[in-house]
Every structure is written in structure tokens, then in C-alpha cells.
VMD Tcl script that builds the backbone (N, CA, C; Angstrom):
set m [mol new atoms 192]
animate dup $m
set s [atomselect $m all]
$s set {name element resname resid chain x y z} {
  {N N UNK 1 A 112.518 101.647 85.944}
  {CA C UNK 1 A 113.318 100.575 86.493}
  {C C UNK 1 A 114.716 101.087 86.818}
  {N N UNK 2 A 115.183 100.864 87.871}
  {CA C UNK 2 A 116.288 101.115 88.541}
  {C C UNK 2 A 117.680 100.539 87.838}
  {N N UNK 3 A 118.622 101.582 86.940}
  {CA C UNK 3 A 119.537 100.756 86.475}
  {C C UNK 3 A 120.364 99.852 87.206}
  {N N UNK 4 A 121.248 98.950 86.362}
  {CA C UNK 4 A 122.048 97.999 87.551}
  {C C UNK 4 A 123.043 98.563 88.447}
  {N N UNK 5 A 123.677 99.303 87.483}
  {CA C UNK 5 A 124.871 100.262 87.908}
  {C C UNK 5 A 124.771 101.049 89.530}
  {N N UNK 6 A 123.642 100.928 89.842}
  {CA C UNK 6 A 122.850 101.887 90.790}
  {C C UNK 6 A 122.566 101.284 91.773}
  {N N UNK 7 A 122.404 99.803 91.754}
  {CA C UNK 7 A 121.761 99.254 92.939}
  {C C UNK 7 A 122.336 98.699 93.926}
  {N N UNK 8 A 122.402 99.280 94.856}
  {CA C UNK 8 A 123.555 98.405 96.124}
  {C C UNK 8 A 123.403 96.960 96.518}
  {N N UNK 9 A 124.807 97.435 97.381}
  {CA C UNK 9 A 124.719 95.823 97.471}
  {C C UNK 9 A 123.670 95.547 98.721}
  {N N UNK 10 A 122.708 95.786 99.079}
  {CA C UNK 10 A 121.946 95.452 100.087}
  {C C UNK 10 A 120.755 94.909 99.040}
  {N N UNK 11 A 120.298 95.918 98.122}
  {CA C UNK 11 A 119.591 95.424 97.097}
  {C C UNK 11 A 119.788 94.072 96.482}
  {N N UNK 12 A 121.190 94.005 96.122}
  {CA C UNK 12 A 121.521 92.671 95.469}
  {C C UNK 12 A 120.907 91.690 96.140}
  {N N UNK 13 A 121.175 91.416 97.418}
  {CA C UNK 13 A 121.569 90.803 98.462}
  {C C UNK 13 A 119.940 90.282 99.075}
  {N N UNK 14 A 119.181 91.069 98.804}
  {CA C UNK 14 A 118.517 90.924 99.143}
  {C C UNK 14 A 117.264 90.066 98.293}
  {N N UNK 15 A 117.890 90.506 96.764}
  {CA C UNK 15 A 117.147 89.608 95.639}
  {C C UNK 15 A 117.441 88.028 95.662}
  {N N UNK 16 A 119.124 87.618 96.163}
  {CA C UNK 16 A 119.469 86.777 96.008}
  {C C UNK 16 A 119.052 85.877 97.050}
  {N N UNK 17 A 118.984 86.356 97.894}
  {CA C UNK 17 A 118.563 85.695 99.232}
  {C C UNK 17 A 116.911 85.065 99.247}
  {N N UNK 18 A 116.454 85.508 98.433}
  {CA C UNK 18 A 115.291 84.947 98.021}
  {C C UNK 18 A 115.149 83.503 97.464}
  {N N UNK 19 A 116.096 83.087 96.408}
  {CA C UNK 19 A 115.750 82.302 95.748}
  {C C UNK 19 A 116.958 81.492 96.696}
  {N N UNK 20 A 117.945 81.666 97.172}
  {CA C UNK 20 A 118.514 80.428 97.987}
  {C C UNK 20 A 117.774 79.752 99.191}
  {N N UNK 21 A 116.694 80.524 99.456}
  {CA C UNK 21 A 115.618 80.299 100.870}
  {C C UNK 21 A 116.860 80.280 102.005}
  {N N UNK 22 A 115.741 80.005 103.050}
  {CA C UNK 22 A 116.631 79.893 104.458}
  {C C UNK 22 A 117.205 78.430 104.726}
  {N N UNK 23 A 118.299 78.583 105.224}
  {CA C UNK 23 A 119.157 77.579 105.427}
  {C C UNK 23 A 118.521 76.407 106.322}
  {N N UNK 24 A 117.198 76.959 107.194}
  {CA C UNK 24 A 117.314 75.949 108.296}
  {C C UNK 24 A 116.490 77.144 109.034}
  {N N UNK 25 A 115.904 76.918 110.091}
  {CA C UNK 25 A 115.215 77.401 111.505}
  {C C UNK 25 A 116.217 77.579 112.549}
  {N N UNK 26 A 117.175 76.901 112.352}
  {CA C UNK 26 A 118.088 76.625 113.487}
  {C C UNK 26 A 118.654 77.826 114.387}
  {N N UNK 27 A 119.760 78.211 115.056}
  {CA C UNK 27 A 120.728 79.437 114.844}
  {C C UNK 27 A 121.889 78.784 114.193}
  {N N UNK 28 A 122.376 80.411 113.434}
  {CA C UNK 28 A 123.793 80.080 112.925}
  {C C UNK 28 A 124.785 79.602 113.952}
  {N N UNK 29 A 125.892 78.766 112.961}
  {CA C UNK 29 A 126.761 78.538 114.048}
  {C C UNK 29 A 128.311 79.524 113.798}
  {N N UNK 30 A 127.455 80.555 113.600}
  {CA C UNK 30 A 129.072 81.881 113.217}
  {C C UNK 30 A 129.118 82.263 114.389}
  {N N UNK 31 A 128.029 82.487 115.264}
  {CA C UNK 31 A 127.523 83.448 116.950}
  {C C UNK 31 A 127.724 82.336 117.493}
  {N N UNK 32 A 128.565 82.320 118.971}
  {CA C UNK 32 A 128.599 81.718 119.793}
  {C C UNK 32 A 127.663 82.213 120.542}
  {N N UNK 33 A 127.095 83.200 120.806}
  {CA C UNK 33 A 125.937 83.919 121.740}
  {C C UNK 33 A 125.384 85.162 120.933}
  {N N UNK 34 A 124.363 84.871 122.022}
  {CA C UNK 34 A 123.782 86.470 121.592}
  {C C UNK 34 A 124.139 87.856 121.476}
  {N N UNK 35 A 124.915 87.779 122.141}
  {CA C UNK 35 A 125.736 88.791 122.622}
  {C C UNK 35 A 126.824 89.195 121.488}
  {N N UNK 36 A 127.438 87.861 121.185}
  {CA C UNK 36 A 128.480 88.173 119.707}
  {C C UNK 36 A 127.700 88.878 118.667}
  {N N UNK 37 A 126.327 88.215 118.382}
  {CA C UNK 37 A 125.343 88.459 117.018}
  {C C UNK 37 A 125.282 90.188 117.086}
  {N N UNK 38 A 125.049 89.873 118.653}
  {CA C UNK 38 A 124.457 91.547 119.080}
  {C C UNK 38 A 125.528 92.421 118.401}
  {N N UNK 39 A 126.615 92.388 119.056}
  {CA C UNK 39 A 127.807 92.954 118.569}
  {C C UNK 39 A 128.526 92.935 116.847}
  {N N UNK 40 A 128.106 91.879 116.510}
  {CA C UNK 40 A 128.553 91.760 114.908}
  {C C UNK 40 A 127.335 92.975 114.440}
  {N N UNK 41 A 126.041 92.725 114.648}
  {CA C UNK 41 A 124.800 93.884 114.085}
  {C C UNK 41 A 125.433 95.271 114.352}
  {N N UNK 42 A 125.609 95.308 115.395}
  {CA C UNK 42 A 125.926 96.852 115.872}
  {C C UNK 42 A 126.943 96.921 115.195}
  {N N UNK 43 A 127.738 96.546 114.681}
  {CA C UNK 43 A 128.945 96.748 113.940}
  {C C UNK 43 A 128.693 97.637 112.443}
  {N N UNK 44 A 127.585 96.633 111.777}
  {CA C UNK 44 A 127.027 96.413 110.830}
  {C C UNK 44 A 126.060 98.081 110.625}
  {N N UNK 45 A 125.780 98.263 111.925}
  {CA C UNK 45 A 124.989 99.557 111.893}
  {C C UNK 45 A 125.905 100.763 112.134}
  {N N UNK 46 A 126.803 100.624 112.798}
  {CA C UNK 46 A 128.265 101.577 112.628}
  {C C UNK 46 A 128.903 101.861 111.455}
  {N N UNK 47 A 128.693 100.812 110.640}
  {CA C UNK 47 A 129.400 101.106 109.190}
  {C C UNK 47 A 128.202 101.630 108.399}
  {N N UNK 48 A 126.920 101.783 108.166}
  {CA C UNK 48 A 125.820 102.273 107.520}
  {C C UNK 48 A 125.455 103.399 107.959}
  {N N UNK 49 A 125.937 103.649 109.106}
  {CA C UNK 49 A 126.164 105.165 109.444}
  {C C UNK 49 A 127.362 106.407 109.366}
  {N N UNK 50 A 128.393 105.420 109.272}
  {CA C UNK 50 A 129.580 105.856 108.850}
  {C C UNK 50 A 129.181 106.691 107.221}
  {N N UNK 51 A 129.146 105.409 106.855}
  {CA C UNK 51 A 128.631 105.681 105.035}
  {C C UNK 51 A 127.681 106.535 105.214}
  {N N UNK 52 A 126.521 106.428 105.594}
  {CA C UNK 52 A 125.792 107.713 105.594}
  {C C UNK 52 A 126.589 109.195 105.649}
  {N N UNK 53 A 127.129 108.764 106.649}
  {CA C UNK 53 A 127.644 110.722 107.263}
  {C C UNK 53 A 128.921 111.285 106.551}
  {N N UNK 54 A 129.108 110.078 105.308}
  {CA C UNK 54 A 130.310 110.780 104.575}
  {C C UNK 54 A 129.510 111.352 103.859}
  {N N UNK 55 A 128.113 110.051 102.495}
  {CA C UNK 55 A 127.801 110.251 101.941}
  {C C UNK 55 A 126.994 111.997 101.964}
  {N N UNK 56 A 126.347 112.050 103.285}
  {CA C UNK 56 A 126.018 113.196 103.445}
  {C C UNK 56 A 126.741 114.659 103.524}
  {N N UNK 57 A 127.783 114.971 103.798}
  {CA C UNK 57 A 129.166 115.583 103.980}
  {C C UNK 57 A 129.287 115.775 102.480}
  {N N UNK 58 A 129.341 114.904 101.314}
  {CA C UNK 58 A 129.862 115.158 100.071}
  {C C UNK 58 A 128.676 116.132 99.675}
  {N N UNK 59 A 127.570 115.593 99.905}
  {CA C UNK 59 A 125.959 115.954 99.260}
  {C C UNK 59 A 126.345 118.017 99.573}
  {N N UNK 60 A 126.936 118.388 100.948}
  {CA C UNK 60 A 126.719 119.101 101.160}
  {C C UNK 60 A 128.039 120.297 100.715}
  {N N UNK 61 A 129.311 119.166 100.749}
  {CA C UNK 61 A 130.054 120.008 99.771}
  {C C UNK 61 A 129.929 120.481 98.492}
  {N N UNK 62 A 129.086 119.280 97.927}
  {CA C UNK 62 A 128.957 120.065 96.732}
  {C C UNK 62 A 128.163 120.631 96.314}
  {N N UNK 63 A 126.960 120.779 97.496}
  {CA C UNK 63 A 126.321 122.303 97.202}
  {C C UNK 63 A 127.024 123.483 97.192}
  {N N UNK 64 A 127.775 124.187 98.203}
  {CA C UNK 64 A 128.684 124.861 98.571}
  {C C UNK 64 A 130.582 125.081 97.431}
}
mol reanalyze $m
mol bondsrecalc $m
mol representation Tube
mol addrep $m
């Protein structure tokens, strides 16, 4: 079992989101369009790659 200390927050996030269920079928009303959503995601995937390519960078300094 995966200690707590260890588990990101996507993990969390993802346990919790379970038991609150979905809000509704609807769309949110945070996106005025698709286009915003589009752009908030891609954002979202810019920063998980960011983090990746540090996290990876350290992995490799401290082989070296």
C-alpha cells in the first residue's frame, strides 16, 4: 500500500471526487466556450510537463 506521504495530489483528487459524484450533466459555468476549457486543459498539460522535465533533470543530476 502506497504511503500517504507519497501520493499526489491527482491521486487525492481523484479518490475524492468519487464520493462527491458529479455535479450535474450539464456544462460548467467556469468556460464560457470551448475554446476557454480548451485553453484552461492545455494549460493544465503545460504545467505536468513542466513538472515532468524538472522532475526528470533532477533524476538525472543525481545520477551524475
Amino acid at each position: 500500500m502506497t504511503s500517504r506521504r507519497y501520493r499526489t495530489q491527482s491521486q487525492t483528487r481523484l479518490r475524492t471526487s468519487g464520493r462527491q459524484g458529479r455535479q450535474g450533466a450539464t456544462r460548467s459555468k467556469r468556460f464560457n466556450s470551448d475554446f476557454e476549457r480548451d485553453l484552461a486543459a492545455m494549460n493544465r498539460v503545460w504545467k505536468m510537463l513542466r513538472q515532468g522535465t524538472i522532475r526528470w533533470l533532477g533524476e538525472i543530476g543525481r545520477q551524475y
